[in-house]
C-alpha positions in Angstrom: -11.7 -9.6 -14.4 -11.6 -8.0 -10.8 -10.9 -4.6 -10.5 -7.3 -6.0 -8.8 -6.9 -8.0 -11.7 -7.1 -5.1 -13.8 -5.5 -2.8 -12.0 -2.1 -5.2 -11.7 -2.5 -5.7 -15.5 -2.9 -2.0 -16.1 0.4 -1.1 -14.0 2.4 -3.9 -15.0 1.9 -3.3 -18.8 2.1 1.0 -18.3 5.7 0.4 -16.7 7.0 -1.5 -20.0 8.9 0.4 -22.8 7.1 -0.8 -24.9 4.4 1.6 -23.3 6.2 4.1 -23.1 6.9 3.9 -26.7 3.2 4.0 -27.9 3.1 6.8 -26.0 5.9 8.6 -27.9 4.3 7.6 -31.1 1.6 8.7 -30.0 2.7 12.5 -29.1 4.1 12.1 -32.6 1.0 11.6 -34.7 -0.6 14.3 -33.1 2.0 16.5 -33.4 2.4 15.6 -36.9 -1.0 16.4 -37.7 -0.8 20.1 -36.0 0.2 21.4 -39.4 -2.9 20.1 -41.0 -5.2 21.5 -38.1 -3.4 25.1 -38.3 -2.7 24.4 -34.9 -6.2 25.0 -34.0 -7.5 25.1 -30.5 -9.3 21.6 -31.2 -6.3 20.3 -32.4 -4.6 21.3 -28.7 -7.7 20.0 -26.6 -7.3 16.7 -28.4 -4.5 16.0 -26.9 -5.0 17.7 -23.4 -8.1 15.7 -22.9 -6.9 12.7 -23.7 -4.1 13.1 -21.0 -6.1 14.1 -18.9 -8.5 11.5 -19.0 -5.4 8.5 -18.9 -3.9 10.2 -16.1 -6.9 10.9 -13.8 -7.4 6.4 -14.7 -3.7 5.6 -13.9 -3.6 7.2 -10.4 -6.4 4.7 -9.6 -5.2 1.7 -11.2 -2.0 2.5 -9.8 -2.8 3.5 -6.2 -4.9 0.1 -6.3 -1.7 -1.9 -7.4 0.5 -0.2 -4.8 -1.6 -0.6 -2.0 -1.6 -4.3 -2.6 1.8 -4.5 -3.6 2.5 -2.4 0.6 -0.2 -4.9 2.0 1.8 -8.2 0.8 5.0 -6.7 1.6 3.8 -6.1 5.1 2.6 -9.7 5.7 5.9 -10.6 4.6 7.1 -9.0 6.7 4.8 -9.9 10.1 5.6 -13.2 9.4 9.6 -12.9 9.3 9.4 -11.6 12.4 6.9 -14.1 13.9 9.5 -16.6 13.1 12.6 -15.2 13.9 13.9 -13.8 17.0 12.7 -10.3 16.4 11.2 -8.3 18.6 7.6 -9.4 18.5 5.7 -6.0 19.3 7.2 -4.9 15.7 4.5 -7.3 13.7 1.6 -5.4 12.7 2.8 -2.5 12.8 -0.2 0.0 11.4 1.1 2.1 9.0 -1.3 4.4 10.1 0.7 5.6 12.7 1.5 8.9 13.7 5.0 9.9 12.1 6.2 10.6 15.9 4.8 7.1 16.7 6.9 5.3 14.0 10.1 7.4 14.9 9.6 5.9 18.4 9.4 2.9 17.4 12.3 3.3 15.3 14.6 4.5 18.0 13.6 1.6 20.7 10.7 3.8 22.9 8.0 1.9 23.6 4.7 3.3 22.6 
């Protein structure tokens, strides 16, 4: 599996409820146990790390998915206004702009 693959899989099944429900459960168990742990400090990190850890993951996978998900958007784009009567200069558009560019852009000024 490609790591675009992956990374679609990963952000499409993260945004499900049933996700988000694991997750709950999950928060649960560990809560449940705190009692039996006295509340110890390992008990705490168990859950801290393993946050941690899924967190630092998702803001990959998910940075991977939305810059694919922007990249396909903007073709979509280019090519509606290849074949309408748009204003041509428009497609391809870098995103990379300058903010001040953009706003130009926006307001009619050429560049």
């Amino acid at each position: 599996m490609s790591f675009s693959a992956l990374a679609s899989t990963v952000a499409t099944t993260a945004g499900r409820p049933a996700a988000f429900l694991a997750a709950v459960g999950i928060v649960l168990v560990w809560a449940a146990f705190g009692p039996f742990y006295h509340y110890s400090e390992g008990w705490q990190i168990v859950i801290n790390t393993g946050t941690t850890i899924i967190t630092f993951l998702m803001v990959f996978l998910i940075q991977a998915s939305q810059n694919r998900d922007g990249l396909a958007i903007q073709t979509k784009l280019d090519e509606i206004i290849r074949a309408s009567e748009a204003r041509n200069e428009f497609a391809g558009i870098d995103e990379r702009l300058s903010e001040e560019a953009l706003l130009q852009l926006r307001h009619g000024a050429a560049l």
